[in-house]
C-alpha positions, 0 to 999 in steps of 0.5 A, spaced: 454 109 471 457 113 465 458 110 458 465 113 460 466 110 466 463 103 464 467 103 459 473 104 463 471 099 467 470 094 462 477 095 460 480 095 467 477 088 468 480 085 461 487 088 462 486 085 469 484 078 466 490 078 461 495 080 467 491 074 470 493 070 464 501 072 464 503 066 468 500 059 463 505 062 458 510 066 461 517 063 464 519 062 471 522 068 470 517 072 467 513 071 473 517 073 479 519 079 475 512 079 475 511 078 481 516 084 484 514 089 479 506 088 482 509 088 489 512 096 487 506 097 484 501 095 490 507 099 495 506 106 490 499 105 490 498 105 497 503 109 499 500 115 495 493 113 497 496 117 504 501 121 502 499 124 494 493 128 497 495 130 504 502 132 501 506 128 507 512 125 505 513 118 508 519 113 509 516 109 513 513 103 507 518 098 508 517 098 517 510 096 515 512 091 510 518 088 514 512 087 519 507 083 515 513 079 512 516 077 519 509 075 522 508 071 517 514 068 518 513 066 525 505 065 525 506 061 518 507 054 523 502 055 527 496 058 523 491 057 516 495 061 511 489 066 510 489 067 517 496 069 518 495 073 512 489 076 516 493 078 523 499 080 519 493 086 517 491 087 523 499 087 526 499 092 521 493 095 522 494 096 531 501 099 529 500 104 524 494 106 529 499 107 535 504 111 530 499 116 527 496 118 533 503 120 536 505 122 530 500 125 524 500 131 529 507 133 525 508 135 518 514 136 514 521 135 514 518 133 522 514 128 519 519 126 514 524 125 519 521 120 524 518 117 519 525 114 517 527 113 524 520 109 525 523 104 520 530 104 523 527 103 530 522 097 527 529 094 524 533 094 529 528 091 534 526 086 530 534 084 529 534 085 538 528 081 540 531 074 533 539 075 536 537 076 545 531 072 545 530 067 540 538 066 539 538 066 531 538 072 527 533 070 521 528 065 520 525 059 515 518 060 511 515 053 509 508 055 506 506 051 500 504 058 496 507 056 489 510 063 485 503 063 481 499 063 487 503 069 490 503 074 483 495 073 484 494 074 490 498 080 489 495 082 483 487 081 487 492 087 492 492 091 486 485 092 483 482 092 491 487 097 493 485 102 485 478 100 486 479 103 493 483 109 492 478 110 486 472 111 491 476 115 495 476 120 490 470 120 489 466 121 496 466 127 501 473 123 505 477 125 498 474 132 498 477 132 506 484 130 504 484 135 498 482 140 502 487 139 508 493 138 503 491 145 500 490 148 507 490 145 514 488 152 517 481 151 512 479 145 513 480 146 520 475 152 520 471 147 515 470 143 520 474 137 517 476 132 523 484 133 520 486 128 525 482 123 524 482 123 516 489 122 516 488 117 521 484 113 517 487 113 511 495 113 514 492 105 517 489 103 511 495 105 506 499 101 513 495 095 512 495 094 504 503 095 504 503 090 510 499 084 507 505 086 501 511 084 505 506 077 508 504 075 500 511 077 499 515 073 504 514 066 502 518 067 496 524 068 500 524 061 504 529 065 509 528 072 511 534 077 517 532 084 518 537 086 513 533 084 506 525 085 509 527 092 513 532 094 507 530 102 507 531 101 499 524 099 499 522 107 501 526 110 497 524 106 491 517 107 494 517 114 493 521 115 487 515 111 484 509 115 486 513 121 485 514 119 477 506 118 476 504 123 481 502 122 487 496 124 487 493 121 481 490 114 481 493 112 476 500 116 477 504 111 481 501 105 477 505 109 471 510 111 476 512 104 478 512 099 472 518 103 468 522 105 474 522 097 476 524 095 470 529 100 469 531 098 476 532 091 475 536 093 469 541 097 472 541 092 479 543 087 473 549 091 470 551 097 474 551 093 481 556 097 484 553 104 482 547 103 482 545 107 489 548 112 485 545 112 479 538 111 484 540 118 487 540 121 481 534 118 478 531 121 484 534 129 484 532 129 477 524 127 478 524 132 485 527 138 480 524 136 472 518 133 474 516 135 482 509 134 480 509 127 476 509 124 469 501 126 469 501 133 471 506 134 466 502 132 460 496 135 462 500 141 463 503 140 456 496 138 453 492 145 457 497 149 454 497 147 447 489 148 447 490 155 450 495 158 444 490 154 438 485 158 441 490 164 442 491 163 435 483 162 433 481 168 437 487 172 432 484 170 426 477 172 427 479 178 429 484 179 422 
């Protein structure tokens, strides 16, 4: 291990320990901003996990967050709470296996497209089976999970899921979905197994934005399609990883914070425009800053170091 990377680490863990701390001091409020703000921060985190290096656009986030938030509404009576948050993983887990063979064959617009039907789709058989089989349209979620205990459960998320992604990074799977966002056509002939490393990390990314939506849920008490399938979720999602740069570890993270809270702002004091405010916050991120935050200022700070030497090599010849 690197003086640099010790560092780092050292680091991660005192801001992780300070967040940590929020709660003791901080007011009711605080903390289920606190709590909504770590939830975006997980959702961007994962979504670039799959979507940043493989370059594919997925609307699909809140279909699995739905998924996580209802089984833990109907196994929450009948199983320990970290037993339901283990099977609301692995529902997650089963569905993004049956999705991602079906579907990770597509790329593009193709993808993009049936990833937002799949929400759809989720949604609306959900509010099927609730109002045709059980005769209700919602259900109540009695867990004795205090706001406290759901910021840290999400906070934990939080720092497995960078620790994750940094790992990734850094072995030969990383260099797999590099070289298949960069080519698909190369990795092939490089003998990449594309189908199955994009398997692996779409049902990964699946699992941790479920356990989002089951941490998640008890805070609502009473959950309907409506609130837990609301495809404002993806969108936000998006926009979030897409402002930090997707395929940066850190990029999502700096992505969701400021965005959340502007998000909370406007939803505060321009509720009714604010859809329309979100659709230009989004146009503007496609077209000014289509690679992220993070790749701007490394394309600013590259630049920079090229005209001082530019400028050093003149001199010298002067």
């Amino acid at each position: 291990m690197t003086l640099k990377t010790l560092a780092t680490a050292v680091f991660f863990l005192a801001l992780l320990a300070a967040l940590a701390s929020v709660p003791f001091f901080a007011g009711e409020y605080a903390v289920t901003l606190m709590i909504g703000m770590t939830g975006y921060v997980v959702l961007a985190t994962a979504w670039g996990l799959f979507s940043g290096p493989t370059r594919y656009v997925s609307l699909a986030t809140v279909a699995f967050f739905g998924i996580g938030a209802y089984t833990v509404s109907v196994l929450s009576e009948v199983l320990p709470y970290i037993l339901v948050l283990v099977a609301a993983g692995l529902v997650g887990l089963a569905v993004a296996l049956v999705v991602g063979l079906a579907t990770l064959r597509l790329a593009g617009v193709y993808f993009v497209i049936f990833s937002f039907g799949l929400a759809e789709l989720v949604r609306q058989l959900v509010t099927w089976y609730e109002v045709n089989i059980t005769g209700t349209l919602g259900r109540y979620i009695f867990l004795p999970v205090t706001p406290e205990g759901i910021y840290w459960q999400l906070l934990a998320l939080v720092a497995a899921t960078l620790l994750f992604s940094w790992a990734i990074g850094r072995s030969r799977l990383g260099l797999a979905l590099k070289v298949i966002g960069d080519d698909e056509v190369v990795a092939s002939h490089c003998g990449i197994n594309i189908a199955g490393v994009k398997l692996a990390l779409f049902s990964i990314s699946a699992v941790v934005i479920t356990l989002v939506g089951a941490i998640q849920a008890p805070r609502w008490t009473y959950i309907e399609p409506s609130i837990v399938f609301n495809p404002t979720t993806s969108f936000l999602t998006l926009i979030m990883a897409l402002l930090g740069g997707a395929d940066r570890l850190w990029g999502p993270l700096l992505g969701a914070i400021p965005l959340f809270l502007l998000f909370e702002w406007l939803s505060a004091n321009f509720p009714n425009h604010y859809p329309i405010i979100l659709g230009l916050i989004f146009i503007a991120i496609v077209f000014v800053l289509p690679k992220g935050v993070l790749a701007a200022l490394e394309n600013l700070t590259s630049r920079r170091t090229s005209a001082k030497g530019s400028a050093a090599g003149v001199e010298a010849v002067q």
